[in-house]
C-alpha positions in Angstrom: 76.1 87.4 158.0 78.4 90.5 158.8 80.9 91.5 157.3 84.6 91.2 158.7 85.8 94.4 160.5 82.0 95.5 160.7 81.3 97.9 164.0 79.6 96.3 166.9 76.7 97.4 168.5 73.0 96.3 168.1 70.9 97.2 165.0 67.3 98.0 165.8 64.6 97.6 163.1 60.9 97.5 163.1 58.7 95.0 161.2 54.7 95.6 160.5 52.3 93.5 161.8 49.5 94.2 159.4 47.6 95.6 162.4 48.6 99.2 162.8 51.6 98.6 164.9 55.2 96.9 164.4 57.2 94.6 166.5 60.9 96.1 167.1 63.8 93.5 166.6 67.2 94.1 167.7 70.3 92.1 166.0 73.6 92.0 167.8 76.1 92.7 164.8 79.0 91.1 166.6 77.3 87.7 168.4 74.5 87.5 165.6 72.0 86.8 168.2 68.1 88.4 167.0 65.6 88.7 169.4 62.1 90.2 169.5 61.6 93.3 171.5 58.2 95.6 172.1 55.1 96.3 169.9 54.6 99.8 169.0 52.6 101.3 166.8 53.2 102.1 163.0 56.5 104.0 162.9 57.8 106.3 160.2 61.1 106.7 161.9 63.2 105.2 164.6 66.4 107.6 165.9 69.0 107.3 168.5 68.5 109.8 171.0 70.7 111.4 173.3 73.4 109.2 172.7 73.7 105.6 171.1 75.4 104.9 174.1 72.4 105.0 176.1 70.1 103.1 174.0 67.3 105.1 174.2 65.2 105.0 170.9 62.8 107.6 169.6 60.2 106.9 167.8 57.6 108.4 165.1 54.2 106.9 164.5 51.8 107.4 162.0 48.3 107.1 163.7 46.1 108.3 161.2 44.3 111.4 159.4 47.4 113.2 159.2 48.6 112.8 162.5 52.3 111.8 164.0 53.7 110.5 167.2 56.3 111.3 169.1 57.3 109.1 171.7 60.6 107.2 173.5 61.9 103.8 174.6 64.0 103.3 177.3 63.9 99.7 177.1 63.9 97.1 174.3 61.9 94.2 176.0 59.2 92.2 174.7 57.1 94.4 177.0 58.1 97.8 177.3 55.9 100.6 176.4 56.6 103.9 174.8 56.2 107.3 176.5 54.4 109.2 174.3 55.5 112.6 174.1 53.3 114.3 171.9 51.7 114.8 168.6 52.1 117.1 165.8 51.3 117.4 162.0 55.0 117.6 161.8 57.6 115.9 163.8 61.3 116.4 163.7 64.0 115.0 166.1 66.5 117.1 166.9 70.1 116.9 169.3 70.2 116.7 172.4 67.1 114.5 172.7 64.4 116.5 171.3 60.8 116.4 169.4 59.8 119.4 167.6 56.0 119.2 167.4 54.1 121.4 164.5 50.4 121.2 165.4 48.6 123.0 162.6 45.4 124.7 163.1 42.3 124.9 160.6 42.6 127.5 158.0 40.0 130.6 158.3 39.3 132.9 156.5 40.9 131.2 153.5 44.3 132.4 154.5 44.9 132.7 158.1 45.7 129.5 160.7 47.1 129.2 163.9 50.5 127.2 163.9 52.4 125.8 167.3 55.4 124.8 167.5 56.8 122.9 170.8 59.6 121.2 171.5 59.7 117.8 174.1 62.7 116.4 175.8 63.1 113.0 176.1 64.4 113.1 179.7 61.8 115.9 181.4 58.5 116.5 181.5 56.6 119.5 179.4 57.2 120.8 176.6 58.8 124.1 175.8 56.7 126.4 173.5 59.0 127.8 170.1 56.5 129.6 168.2 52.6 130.3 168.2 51.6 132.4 166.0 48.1 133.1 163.6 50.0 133.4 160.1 48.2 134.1 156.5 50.1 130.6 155.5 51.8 127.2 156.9 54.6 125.8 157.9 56.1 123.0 156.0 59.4 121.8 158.2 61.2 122.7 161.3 64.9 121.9 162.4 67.0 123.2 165.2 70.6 124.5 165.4 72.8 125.3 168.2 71.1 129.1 167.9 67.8 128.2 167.8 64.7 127.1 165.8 64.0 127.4 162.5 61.0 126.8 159.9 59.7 126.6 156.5 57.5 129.5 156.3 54.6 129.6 153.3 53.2 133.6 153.1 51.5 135.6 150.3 55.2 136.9 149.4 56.6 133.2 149.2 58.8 130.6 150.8 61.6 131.4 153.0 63.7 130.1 156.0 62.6 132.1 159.3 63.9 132.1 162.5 61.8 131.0 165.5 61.9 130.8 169.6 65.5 133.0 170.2 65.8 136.8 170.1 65.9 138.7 167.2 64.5 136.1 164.9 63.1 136.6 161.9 64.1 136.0 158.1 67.4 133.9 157.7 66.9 132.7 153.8 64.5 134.2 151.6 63.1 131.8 148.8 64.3 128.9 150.0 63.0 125.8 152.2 64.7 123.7 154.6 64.7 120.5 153.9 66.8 118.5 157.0 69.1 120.0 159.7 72.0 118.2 160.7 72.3 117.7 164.2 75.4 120.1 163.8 73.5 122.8 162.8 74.2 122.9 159.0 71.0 122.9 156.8 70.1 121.6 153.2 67.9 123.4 151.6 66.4 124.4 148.8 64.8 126.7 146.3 61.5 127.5 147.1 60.8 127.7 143.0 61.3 124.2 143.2 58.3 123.7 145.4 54.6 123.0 144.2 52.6 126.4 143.9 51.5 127.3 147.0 48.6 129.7 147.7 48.4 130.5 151.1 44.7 132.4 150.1 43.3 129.4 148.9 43.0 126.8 152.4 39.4 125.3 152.7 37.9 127.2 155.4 36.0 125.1 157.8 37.6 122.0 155.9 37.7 118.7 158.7 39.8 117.4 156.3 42.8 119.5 156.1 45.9 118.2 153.6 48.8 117.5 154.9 51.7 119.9 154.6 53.8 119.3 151.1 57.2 118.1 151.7 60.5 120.3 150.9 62.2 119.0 148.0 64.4 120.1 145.3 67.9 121.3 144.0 69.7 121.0 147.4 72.5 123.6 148.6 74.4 123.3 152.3 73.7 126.2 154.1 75.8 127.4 157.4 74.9 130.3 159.3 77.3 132.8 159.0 79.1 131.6 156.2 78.2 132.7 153.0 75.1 132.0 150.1 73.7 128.2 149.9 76.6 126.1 148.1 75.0 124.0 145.3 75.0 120.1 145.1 76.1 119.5 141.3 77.5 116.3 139.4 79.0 117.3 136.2 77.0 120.9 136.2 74.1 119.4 137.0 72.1 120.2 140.5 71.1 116.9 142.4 68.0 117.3 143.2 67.0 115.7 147.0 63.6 113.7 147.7 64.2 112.6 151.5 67.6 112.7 153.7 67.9 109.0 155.5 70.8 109.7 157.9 73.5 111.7 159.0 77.1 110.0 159.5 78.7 110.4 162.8 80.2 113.9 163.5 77.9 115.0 160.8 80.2 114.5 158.2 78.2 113.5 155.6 74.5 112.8 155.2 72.8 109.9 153.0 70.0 111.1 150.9 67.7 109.7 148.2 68.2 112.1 145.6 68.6 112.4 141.4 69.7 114.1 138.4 67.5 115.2 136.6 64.6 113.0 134.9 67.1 110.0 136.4 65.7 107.5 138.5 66.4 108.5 142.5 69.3 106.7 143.8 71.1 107.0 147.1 73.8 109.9 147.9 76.1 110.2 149.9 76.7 114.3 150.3 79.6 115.9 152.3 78.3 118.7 155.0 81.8 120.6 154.3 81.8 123.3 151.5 85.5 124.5 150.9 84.6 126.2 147.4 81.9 127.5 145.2 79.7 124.3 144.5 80.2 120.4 146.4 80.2 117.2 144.3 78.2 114.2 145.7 78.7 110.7 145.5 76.6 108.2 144.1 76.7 105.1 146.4 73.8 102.6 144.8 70.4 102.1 143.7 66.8 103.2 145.5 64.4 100.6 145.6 61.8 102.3 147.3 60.7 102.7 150.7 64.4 103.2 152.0 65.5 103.6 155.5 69.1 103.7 156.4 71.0 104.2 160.3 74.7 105.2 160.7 76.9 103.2 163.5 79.7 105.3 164.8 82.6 104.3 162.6 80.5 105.8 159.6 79.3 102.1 158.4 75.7 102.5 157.2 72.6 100.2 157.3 70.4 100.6 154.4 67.3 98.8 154.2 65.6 99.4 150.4 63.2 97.5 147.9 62.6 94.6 150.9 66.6 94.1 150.9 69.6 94.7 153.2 72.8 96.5 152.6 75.9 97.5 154.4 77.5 101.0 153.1 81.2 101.3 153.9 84.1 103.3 152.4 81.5 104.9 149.6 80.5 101.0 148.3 77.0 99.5 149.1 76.6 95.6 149.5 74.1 93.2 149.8 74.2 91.6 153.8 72.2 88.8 154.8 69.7 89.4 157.1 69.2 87.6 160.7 68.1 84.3 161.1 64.4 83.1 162.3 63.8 86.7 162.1 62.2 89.0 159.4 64.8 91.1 157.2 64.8 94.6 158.4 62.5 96.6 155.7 61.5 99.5 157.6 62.6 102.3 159.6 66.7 101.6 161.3 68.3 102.4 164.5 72.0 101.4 165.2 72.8 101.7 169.4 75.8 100.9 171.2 73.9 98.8 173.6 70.6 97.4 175.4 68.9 100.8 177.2 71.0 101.0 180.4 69.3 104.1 182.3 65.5 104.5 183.4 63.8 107.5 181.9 
């Protein structure tokens, strides 16, 4: 069922119930041994947080109307409960064991809303504030490097990549929007003409019904602080344009995105975080079959779980892997951990 010289460890997955929540599963890669762990609800994302040593899981939930979880697992028993640790139009994990929260007020005026940003730690209470702040536009994502916070900020005069929460912050990349942050601090990103047409002006004031922020997409560049213009993703010439990023390898190496060239179908990617000249070639690892999820373990092996089938990614080549027995196939959001949870929150 695993392949020969596969990493050990324990591969957490979640599969629906039909009900609003999903029953976690964890599958011990080396002994083969499945077993059922906790119900929690519908989740958009599972992460390692901390450290995979730990086993602590973090979780996103979608509960509805717009709304995301954030919330933590200490435990992988049948009946463990998540903490919840809060709840945001926009959640992003970030290193060392962080939530960043983006609650976004009703538009007034048709322009202006108040926007909060907040960041929880999985091992205190409270939350530590980043940004509040009544802007004529929104905020569409949010990552965190070793520096500080940054966001996607929509305005009258565009899109750009501001800071947020340190001192002197302010504008870091004009025109641009971040789509992921590696939890090294380098950022892909990209053109904010590549976004849909966004007027700020135009919100529906007094709307109960307020749409959901649009995702950043688009011709992706690596981005470093301090180092230079974005460096371009390009195979042959040609940009590869990014639709979600799945993972990040160990060390942040690499990252494995959906992505695609041109009108092409979107496959998966694997793109190196290391820019050593004026553009960085990607490689194309497999096919995306829609709704894709994929975990690193730490000897770079990836899980991929696409199209209702199971793959293992190793030394740029994706194969099929048979899934667990008397247990559903993992088809939904991945975590790879060392071990069982082995500290209390």
């Amino acid at each position: 069922m695993v392949p020969p010289g596969g990493p050990p460890g324990i591969l957490v997955y979640a599969s629906a119930d039909g009900g609003g929540s999903a029953r976690l599963w964890r599958w011990n890669l080396a002994s083969g041994e499945v077993k059922p762990g906790p119900l929690i609800p519908d989740p958009v994302e599972l992460v390692s947080v901390r450290s995979p040593d730990l086993g602590w899981l973090g979780i996103t939930s979608d509960r509805g109307r717009g709304v995301l979880e954030a919330s933590v697992l200490d435990s992988l028993e049948v009946g463990a409960e998540p903490e919840r640790l809060g709840r945001g139009t926009i959640v992003t994990w970030a290193r060392p064991g962080q939530a960043l929260l983006v609650d976004r007020g009703q538009p007034s005026d048709g322009c202006s809303r108040t926007v909060s940003v907040s960041a929880a730690h999985v091992d205190r209470p409270g939350r530590e504030r980043v940004m509040r702040e009544t802007l004529c536009g929104d905020v569409l994502s949010v990552g965190r490097t070793s520096l500080g916070h940054f966001l996607t900020r929509v305005g009258p005069r565009g899109v750009d990549v501001v800071g947020a929460g340190y001192r002197d912050a302010g504008l870091l990349l004009p025109d641009h929007g971040l789509i992921a942050v590696s939890p090294d601090g380098d950022m892909i990103v990209a053109p904010s003409a590549d976004l849909p047409s966004i007027d700020p002006t135009s919100a529906e004031v007094g709307s109960s019904r307020d749409p959901a922020p649009i995702r950043v997409t688009g011709r992706a560049s690596l981005y470093g602080q301090f180092r230079g213009p974005p460096v371009p993703y390009l195979i042959g010439g040609a940009p590869l344009q990014v639709d979600e990023v799945l993972a990040y390898g160990p060390d942040s190496w690499v990252a494995l995105v959906v992505g695609r060239v041109g009108e092409g179908r979107p496959g998966l990617w694997e793109l190196p975080l290391l820019a050593s000249g004026r553009s960085i070639e990607p490689r194309w690892v497999g096919s995306d079959g829609g709704f894709t999820f994929a975990a690193y373990a730490d000897d770079g092996t990836a899980y991929v779980a696409t199209g209702g089938s199971l793959y293992v990614l190793r030394h740029h080549v994706l194969k099929p892997l048979e899934g667990p027995e008397r247990a559903p196939t993992p088809a939904g959001p991945l975590a790879w951990i060392v071990q069982e949870p082995i500290a209390d929150l």
